[in-house]
C-alpha positions in Angstrom: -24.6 171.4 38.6 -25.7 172.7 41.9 -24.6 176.1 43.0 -23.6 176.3 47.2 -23.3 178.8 49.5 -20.3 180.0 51.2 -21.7 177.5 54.4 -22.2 174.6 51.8 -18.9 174.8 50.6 -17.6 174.7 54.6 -19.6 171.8 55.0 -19.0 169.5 52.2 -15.2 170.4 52.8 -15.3 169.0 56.5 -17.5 166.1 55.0 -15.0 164.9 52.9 -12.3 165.8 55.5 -14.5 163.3 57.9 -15.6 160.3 55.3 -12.8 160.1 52.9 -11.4 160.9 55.1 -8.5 163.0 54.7 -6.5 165.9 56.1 -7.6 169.5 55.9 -4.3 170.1 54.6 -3.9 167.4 52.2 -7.0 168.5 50.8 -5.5 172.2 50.4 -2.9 170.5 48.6 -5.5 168.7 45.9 -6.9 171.8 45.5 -4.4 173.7 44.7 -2.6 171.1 42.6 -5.0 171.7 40.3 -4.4 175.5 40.1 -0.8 174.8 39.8 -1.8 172.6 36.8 -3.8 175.1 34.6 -0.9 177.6 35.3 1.9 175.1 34.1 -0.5 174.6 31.0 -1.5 178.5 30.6 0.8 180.8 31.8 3.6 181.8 29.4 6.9 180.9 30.1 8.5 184.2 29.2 6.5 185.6 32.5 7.3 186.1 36.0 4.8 184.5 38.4 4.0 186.7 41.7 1.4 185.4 43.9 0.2 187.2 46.8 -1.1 185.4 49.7 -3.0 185.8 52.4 -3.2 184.6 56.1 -6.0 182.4 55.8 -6.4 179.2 54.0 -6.6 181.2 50.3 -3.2 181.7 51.2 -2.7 178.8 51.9 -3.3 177.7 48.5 -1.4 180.2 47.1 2.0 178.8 48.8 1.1 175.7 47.8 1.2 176.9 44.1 4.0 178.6 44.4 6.4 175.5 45.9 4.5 172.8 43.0 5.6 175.8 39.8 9.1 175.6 42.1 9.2 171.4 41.7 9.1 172.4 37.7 11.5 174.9 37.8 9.2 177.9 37.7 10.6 180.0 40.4 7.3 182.3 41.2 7.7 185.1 44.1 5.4 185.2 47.0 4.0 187.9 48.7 2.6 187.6 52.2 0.0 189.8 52.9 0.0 190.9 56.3 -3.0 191.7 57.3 -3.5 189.9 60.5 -0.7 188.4 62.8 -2.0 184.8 62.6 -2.2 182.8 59.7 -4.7 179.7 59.6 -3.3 176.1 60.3 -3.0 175.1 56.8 -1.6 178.1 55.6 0.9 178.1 58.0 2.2 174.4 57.8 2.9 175.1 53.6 4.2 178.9 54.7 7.3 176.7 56.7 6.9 173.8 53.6 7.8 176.8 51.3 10.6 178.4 53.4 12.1 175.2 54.5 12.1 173.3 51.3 12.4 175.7 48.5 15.0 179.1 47.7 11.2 180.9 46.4 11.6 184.6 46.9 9.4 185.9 49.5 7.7 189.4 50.6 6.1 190.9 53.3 3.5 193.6 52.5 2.9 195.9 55.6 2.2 199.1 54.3 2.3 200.6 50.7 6.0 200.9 50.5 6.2 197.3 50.3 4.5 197.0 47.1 6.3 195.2 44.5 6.6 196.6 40.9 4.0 195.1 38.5 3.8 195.4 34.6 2.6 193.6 31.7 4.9 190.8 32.2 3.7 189.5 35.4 1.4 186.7 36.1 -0.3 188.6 39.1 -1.8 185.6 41.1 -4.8 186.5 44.0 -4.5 184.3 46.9 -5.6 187.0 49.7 -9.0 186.6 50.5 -11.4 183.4 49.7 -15.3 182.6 50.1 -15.6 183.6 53.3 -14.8 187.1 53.1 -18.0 188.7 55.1 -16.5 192.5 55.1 -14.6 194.6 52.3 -10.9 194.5 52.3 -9.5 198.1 54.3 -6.7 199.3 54.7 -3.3 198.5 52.7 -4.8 195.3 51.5 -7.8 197.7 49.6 -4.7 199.6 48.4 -2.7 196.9 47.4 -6.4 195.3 45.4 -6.7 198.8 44.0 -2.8 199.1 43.0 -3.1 195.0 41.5 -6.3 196.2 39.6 -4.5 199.2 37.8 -1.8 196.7 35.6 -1.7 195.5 33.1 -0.5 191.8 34.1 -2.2 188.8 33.5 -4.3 188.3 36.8 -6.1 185.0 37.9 -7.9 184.6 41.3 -7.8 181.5 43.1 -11.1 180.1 43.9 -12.7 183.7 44.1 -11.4 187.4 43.4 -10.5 188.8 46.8 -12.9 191.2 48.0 -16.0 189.5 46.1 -18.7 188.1 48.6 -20.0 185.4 47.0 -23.6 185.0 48.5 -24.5 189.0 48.5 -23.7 192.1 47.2 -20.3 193.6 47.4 -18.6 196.7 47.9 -16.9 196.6 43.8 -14.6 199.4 44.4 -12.5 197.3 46.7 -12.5 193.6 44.5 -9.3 192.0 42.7 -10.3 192.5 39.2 -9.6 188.6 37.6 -9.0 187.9 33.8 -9.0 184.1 35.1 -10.8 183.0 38.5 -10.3 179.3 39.0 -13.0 178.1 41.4 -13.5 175.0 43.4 -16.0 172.6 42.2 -18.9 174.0 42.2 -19.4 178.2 41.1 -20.5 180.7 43.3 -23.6 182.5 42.8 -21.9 185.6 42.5 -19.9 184.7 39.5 -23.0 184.6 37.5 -24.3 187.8 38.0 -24.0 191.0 36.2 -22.2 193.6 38.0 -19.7 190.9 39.2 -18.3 190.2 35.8 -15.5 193.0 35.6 -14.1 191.3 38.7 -14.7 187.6 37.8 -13.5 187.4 34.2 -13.7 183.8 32.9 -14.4 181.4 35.7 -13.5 177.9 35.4 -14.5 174.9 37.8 -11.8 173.1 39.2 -13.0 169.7 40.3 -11.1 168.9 43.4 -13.0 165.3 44.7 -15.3 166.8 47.3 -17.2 163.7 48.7 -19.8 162.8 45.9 -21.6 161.6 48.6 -22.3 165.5 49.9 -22.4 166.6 46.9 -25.4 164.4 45.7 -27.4 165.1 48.7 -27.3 168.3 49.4 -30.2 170.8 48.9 -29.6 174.0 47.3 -32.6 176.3 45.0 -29.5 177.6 42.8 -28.6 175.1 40.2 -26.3 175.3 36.7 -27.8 174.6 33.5 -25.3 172.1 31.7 -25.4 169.9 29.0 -25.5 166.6 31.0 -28.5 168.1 33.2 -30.4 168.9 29.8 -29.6 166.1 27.4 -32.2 163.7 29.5 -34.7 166.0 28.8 -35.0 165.5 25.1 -38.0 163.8 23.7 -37.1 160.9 21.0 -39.0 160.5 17.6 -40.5 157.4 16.9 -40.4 155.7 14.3 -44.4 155.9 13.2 -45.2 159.3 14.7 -46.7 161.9 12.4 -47.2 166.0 12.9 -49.9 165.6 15.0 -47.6 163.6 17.5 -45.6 167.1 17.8 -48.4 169.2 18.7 -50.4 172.1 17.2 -49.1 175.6 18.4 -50.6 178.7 18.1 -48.5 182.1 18.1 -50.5 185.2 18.4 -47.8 188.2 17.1 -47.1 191.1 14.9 -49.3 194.1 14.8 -48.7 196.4 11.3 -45.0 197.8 11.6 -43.9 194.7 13.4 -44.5 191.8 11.3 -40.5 191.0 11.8 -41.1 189.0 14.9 -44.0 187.7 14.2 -42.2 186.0 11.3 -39.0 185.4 13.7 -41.1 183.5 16.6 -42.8 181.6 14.0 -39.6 179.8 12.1 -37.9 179.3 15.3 -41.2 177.5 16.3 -41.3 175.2 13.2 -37.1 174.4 13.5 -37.7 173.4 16.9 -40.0 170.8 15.9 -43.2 171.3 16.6 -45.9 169.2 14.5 -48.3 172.2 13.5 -48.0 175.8 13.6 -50.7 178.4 13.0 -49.9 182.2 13.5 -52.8 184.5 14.5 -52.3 187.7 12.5 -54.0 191.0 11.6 -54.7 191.4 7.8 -51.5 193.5 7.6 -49.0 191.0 8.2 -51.2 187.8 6.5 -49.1 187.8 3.0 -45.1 188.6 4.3 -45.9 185.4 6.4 -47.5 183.2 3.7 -45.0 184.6 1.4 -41.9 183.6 3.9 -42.5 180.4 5.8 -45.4 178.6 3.7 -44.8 175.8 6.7 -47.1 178.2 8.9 -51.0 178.2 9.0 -52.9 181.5 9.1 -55.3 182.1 11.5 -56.8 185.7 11.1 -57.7 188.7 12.7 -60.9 190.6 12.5 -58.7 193.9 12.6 -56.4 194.9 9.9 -53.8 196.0 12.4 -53.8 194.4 15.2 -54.7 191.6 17.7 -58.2 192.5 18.4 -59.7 188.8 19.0 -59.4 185.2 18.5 -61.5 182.0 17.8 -61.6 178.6 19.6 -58.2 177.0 21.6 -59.5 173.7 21.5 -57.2 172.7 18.1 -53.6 173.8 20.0 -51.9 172.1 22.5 -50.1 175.4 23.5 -50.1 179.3 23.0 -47.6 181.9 22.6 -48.7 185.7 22.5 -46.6 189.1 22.4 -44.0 189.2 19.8 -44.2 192.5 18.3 -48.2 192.8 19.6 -48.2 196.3 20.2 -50.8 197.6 22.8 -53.7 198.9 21.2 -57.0 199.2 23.2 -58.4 196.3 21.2 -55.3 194.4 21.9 -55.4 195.0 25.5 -58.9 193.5 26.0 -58.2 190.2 23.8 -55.3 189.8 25.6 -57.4 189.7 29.0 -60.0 187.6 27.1 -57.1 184.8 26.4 -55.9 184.6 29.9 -59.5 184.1 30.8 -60.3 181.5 28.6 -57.0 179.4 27.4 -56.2 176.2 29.1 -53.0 175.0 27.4 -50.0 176.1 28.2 -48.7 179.6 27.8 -45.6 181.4 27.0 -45.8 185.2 27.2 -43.2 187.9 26.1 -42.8 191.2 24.6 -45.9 193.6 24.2 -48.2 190.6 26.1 -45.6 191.6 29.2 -45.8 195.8 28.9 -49.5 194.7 29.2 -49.8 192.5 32.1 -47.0 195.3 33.8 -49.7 197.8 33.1 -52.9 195.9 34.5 -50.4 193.8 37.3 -53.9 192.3 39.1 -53.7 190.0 35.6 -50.9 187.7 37.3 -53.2 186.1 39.7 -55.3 185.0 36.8 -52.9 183.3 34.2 -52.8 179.6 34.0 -50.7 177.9 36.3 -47.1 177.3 35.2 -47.9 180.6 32.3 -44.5 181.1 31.0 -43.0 184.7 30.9 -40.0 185.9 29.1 -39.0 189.3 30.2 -35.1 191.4 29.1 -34.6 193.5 32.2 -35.8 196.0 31.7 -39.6 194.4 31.2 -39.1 192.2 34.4 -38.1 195.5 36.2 -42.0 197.0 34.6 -43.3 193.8 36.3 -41.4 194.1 39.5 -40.2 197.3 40.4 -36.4 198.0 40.2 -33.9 196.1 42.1 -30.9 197.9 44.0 -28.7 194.7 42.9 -29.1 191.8 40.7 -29.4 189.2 44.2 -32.0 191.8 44.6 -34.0 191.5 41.4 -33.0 187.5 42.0 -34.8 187.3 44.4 -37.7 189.4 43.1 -38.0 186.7 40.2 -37.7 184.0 42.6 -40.9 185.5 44.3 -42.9 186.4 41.5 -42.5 182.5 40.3 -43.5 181.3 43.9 -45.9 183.7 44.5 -48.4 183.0 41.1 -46.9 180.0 40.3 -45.1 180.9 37.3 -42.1 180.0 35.4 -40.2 183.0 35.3 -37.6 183.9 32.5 -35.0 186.6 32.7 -32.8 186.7 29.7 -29.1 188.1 29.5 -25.9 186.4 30.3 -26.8 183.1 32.0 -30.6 183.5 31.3 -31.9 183.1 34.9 -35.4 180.4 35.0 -37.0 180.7 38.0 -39.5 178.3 39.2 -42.7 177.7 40.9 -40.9 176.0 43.8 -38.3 178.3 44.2 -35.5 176.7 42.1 -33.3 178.9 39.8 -31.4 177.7 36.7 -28.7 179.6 35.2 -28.2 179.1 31.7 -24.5 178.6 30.2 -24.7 178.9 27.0 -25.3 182.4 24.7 -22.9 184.8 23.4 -22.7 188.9 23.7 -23.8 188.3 19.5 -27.0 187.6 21.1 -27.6 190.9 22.4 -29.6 191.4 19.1 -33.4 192.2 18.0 -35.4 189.7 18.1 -33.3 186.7 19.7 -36.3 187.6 22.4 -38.8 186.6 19.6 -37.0 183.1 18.6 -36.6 182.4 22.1 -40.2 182.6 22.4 -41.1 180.6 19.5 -38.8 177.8 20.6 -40.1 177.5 23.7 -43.5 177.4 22.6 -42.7 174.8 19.9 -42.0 172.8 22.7 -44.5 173.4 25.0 -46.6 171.9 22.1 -44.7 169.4 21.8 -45.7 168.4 25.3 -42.7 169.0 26.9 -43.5 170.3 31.1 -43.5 174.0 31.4 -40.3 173.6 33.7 -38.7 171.1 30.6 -39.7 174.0 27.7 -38.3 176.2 29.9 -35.0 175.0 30.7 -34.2 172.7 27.3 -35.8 176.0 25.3 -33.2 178.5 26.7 -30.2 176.2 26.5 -30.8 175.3 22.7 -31.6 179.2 22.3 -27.9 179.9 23.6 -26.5 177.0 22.1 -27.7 177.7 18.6 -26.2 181.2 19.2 -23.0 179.8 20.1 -23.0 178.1 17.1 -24.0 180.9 14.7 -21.1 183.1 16.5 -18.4 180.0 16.2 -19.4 180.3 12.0 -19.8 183.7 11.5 -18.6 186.1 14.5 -20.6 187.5 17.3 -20.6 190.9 15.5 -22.4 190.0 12.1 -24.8 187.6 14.1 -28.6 188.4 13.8 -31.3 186.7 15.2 -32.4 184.6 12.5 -29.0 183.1 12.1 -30.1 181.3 15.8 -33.3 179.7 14.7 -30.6 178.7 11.2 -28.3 176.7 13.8 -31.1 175.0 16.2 -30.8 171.8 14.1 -27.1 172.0 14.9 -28.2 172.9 18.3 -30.2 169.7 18.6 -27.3 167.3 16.8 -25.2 168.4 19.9 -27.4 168.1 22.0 -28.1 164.2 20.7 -24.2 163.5 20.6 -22.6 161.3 22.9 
């Protein structure tokens, strides 16, 4: 699903207002028709509905909410927010629709004294600013955001929380604060970052019949990772392949103390499919993995501790390294040595990261396409620290373009950047993920299918939606509290059955 800028979303509304054609203001009214549908399905009936409105066509969509909940005999009040002393075309044809055809009680807000009273059983409904907001809200209207924020009512935003810009950084002292926001076919990029989420809440998409036509064609480097996008880009087994038809992968982890993840990285490799599996070890960490997943090959290291070197590459057909490495002098130098010399694809996280953010002149040498894993916190060692997440965005979007990398970012919606530019956010995952080592199995599933000869860009983007998904799963079973990481790589055949089903 493609993610459009504020002038995107202009322009495919005055596409379909020109081919479908149609009239701006009957399209206001399919819009909001479908607000006024999830409210009729969600809101309790034991509630009073008050929806303040704007002057523009957000509150324009409000009024038209509020006369469709009258037609069903859910008598909502209306407040007219008054910040300006013209009101858009639309918004003023259904303002005189409202007054003329309905008995809906309406308010003006002018200053702070005409703030209505609002408690816990109110429906408090944001139709006062939309997308194209390009200052913060001043004035009585911040009050009134900042008096609408403090109770305790249900509150949903129509299409976005007023006072949210949705293609850069905001002011967030002066943004509706949304349990619900109900958006308009296609999510803005703001919704799926960070520091927006106390203001976003859950966001829904709200499919309103933009022309497909625009839709299809136009170009945008922000794009949602859904299931339909991701199902094409499964492999099917055949009937007479064997294991070597599924690759040979080659994980280079643990160091003595952190055997955990080399073990971790290893059985999420093997349940995502791959053919073969060898794990490059120290002596230390040989017999826990022989003694817990017998599936797994050992390849061993001179040093009893630690990554220290490694034989021929010619047997794999790709290579992970950094799940609990460490970074011993030893380890530093093989690591270099394997940049040098692999030429399968690479996937790189954890200790492998901390090192290439310590010797940075390394990223100009990895194989084209290496795939890095960073949290946050090791992307900001890589990059530098980012006043704002569209900030650090569009660090990661560089760093991809600039040593042609595919660059992951994990948290909620796991960010992929890649080599062209192109970001995916991810949409599955759970706050039960936020666990140690769900970096390692993430790892081990996307090298599983980098073996399995899946594109970087593929292993990438199939590899952290099964991650999430398998997480969902696990939370849906067993709570996102109790969840630990290897109850994801437990769930990935489960994962992959979803995935399949039609």
């Amino acid at each position: 699903m493609k993610i459009l800028s504020v002038e995107q979303i202009r322009e495919a509304d005055k596409y379909t207002i020109e081919n479908e054609p149609i009239e701006s203001v009957d399209l206001m009214e399919r819009a909001a028709t479908k607000v006024f549908e999830w409210l009729y399905r969600r809101a309790p009936r034991d509630k009073t509905i008050k929806i303040f409105c704007g002057m523009g066509n957000n509150g324009g969509d409000g009024l038209v909410v509020a006369r469709l909940l009258n037609e069903q005999e859910i008598v909502p009040q209306v407040f007219m927010v008054r910040y300006s002393d013209r009101m858009s075309h639309d918004c003023e044809v259904n303002y005189y629709r409202l007054v003329n055809e309905t008995k809906v009680p309406m308010f003006d807000i002018l200053t702070e004294d005409d703030f209505p009273k609002v408690d816990a059983n109110d429906v408090v409904v944001d139709a006062i600013f939309g997308s194209g907001l390009n200052r913060p809200p001043q004035g009585v209207t911040a009050d009134l955001i900042a008096y609408l924020n403090q109770s305790k009512a249900i509150r949903v935003a129509i299409d976005i929380p007023s006072g949210l810009f949705a293609d850069q950084p905001s002011a967030l002292g002066f943004i509706f604060k949304a349990d619900y926001t109900l958006t308009f076919q296609n999510p803005k990029l703001a919704f799926l970052l960070p520091e927006n989420d106390p203001y976003v809440g859950r966001f829904e998409v709200l499919d309103i019949g933009l022309h497909p036509r625009y839709l299809e064609e136009v170009e945008t480097n922000n794009l949602l990772t859904v299931k339909a996008m991701v199902k094409p880009i499964l492999h099917n087994r055949t009937k007479y392949s064997h294991k070597g038809t599924y690759g040979h992968a080659l994980l280079i982890a643990g160091s003595e103390g952190k055997t955990g993840a080399a073990l971790l990285g290893a059985k999420a490799c093997l349940r995502t499919g791959v053919g073969l599996l060898s794990v490059h070890l120290p002596k230390v960490a040989q017999l826990p993995m022989q003694t817990a997943i017998p599936e797994a090959m050992i390849d061993s290291d001179d040093s009893e501790t630690c990554f220290s070197t490694f034989g021929h590459l010619d047997a794999y057909t790709a290579v992970g390294v950094g799940p609990g490495l460490g970074k011993a002098e030893e380890t530093v130098r093989a690591l270099k040595r394997l940049i040098q010399e692999v030429q399968v694809p690479l996937v790189m996280d954890a200790d492998a990261l901390n090192i290439l953010s310590d010797n940075p002149t390394w990223l100009a040498f990895l194989p084209s396409k290496t795939i890095l894993t960073p949290h946050p916190k090791e992307f900001e060692r890589l990059v530098g620290k980012s006043a704002t997440s569209f900030e650090r965005l569009e660090k990661q979007r560089e760093l991809a373009i600039k040593y042609n990398l595919v660059v992951i970012v994990k948290g909620a919606h796991t960010t992929v950047a890649m080599p062209n530019g192109t970001v995916f956010f991810n949409t599955t995952g759970n706050p039960g993920m936020a666990t140690a080592g769900s970096g390692d199995v993430l790892t081990g599933i996307i090298l599983s299918l980098l073996a399995q000869r899946y594109s970087p860009e593929e292993a990438a983007v199939l590899g952290v939606y099964l991650h999430g998904l398998a997480g969902d799963l696990a939370a849906e079973e067993i709570g996102q509290e109790a969840l630990i990481a290897s109850d994801i790589t437990e769930h990935l055949g489960k994962a992959y059955a979803a995935l399949h089903a039609k």
